[in-house]
Short mmCIF file of the C-alpha atoms (twelve columns), coordinates in Angstrom:
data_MODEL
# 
_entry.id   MODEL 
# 
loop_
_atom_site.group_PDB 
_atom_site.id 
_atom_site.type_symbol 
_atom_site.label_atom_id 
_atom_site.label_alt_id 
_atom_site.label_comp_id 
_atom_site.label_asym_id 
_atom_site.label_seq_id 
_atom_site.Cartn_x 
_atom_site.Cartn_y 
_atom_site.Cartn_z 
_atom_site.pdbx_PDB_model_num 
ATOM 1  C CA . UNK A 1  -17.196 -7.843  4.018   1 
ATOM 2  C CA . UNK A 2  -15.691 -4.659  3.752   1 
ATOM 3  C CA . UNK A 3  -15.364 -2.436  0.357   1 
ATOM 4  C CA . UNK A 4  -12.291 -0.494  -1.035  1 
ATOM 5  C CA . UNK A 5  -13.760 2.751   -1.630  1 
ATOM 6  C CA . UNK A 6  -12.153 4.290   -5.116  1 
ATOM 7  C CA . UNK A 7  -8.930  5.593   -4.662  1 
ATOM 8  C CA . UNK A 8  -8.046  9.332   -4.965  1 
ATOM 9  C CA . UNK A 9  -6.186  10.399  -7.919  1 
ATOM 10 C CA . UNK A 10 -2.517  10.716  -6.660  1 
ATOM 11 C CA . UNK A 11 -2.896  7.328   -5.355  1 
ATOM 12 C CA . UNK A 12 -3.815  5.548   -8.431  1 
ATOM 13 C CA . UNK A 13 -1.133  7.491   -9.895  1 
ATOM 14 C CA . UNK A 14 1.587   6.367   -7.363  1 
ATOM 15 C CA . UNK A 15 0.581   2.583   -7.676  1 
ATOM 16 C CA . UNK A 16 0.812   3.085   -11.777 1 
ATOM 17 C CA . UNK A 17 4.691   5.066   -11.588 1 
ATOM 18 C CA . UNK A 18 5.552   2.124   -9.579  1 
ATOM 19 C CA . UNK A 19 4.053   -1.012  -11.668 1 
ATOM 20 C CA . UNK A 20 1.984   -1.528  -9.007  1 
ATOM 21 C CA . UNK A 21 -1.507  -2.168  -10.585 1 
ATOM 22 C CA . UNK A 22 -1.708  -5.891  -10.974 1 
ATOM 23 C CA . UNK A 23 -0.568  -6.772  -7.319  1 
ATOM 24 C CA . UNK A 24 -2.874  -3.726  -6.578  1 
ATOM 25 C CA . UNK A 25 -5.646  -5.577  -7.953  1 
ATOM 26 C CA . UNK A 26 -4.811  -8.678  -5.932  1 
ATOM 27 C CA . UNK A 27 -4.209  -7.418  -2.490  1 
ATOM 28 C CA . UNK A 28 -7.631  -5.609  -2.746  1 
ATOM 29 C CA . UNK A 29 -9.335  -8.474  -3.757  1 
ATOM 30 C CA . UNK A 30 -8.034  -10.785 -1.248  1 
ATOM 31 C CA . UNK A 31 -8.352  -7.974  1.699   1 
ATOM 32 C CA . UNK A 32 -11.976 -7.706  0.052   1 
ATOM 33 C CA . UNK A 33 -12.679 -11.212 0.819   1 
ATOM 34 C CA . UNK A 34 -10.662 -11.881 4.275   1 
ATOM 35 C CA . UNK A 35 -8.863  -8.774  5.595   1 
ATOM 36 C CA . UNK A 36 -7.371  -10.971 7.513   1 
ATOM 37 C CA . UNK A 37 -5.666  -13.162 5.099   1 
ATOM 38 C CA . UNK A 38 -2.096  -14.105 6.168   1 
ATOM 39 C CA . UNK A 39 -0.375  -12.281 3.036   1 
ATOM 40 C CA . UNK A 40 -1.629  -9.299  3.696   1 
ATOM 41 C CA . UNK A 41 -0.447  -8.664  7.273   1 
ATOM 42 C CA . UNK A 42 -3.026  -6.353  8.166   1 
ATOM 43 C CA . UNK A 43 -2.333  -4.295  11.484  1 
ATOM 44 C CA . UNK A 44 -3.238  -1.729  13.439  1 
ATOM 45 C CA . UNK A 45 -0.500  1.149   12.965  1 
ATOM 46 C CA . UNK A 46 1.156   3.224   15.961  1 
ATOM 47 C CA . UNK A 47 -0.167  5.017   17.822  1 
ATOM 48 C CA . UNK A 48 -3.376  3.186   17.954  1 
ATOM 49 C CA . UNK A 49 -5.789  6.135   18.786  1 
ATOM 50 C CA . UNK A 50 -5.535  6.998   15.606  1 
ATOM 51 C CA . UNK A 51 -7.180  4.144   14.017  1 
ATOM 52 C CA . UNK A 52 -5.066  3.615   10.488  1 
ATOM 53 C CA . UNK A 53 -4.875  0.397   9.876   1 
ATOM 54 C CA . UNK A 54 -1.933  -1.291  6.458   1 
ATOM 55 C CA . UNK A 55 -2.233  -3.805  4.368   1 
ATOM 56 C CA . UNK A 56 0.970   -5.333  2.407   1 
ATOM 57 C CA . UNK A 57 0.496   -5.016  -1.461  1 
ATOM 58 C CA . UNK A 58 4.264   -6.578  -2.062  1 
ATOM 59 C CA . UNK A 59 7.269   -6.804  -0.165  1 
ATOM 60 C CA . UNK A 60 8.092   -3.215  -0.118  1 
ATOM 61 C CA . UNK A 61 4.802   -1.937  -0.449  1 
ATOM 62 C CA . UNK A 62 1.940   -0.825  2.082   1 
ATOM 63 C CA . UNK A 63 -1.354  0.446   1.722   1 
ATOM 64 C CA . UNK A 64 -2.286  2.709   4.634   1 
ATOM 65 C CA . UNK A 65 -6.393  3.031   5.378   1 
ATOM 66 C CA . UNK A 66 -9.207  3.901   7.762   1 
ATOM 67 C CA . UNK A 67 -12.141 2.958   8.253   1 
ATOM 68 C CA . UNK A 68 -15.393 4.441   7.684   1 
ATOM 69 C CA . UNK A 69 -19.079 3.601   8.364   1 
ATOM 70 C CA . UNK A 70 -20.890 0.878   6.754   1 
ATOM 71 C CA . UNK A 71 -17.653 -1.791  5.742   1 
ATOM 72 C CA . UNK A 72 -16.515 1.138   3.468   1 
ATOM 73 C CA . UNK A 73 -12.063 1.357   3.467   1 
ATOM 74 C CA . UNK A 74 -10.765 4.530   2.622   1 
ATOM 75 C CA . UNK A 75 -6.660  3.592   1.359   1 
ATOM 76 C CA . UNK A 76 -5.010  7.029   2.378   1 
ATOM 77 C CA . UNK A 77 -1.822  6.361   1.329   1 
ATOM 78 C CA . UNK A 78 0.522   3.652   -0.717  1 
ATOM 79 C CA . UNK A 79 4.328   4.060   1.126   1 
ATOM 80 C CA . UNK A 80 7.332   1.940   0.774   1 
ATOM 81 C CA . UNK A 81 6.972   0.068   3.876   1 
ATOM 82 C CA . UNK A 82 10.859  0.041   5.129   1 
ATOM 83 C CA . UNK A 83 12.028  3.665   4.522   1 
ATOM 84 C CA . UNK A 84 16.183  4.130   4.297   1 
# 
C-alpha cells in the first residue's frame, strides 16, 4: 500500500488556513488503504508524461502528487480544484 510521505511546510499550512485538517486526515487515510477508493477520484492529470497524479480531499479541494520509489506519495500541492 502506498505511504503519504510528510507534507512540506506551506502545505500543511494551506490545508490549516483553509479548515482543511480533519478531511485531510480522512482522504489520506482512505487513499492509504485503497487509492482507488471511489471518493477520492484519483486520476492521472494532463498531460500524462508528466506523471502527477490528484486525489479529492472535498468538493473543492485536490491534492496534487507523484510518485516516488518504494509506495512512497509525495502531495506537491493542495489547489481548489475548479478555478474561476
Amino acid at each position: 500500500m502506498p505511504v503519504i510521505v510528510d507534507l512540506r511546510g506551506d502545505i500543511k499550512q494551506y490545508i490549516e488556513n483553509h479548515g482543511l485538517s480533519k478531511k485531510w486526515e480522512k482522504a489520506k487515510r482512505l487513499f492509504e488503504s485503497d487509492p482507488s477508493y471511489p471518493s477520492l477520484n484519483t486520476e492521472l492529470l494532463e498531460p500524462k508524461h508528466r506523471l502527477i497524479y490528484s486525489f479529492r480531499i472535498d468538493k473543492k479541494h485536490r491534492a496534487l502528487f507523484i510518485c516516488l520509489p518504494d509506495d512512497k506519495i509525495e502531495v506537491i500541492a493542495v489547489t481548489k480544484h475548479y478555478r474561476k
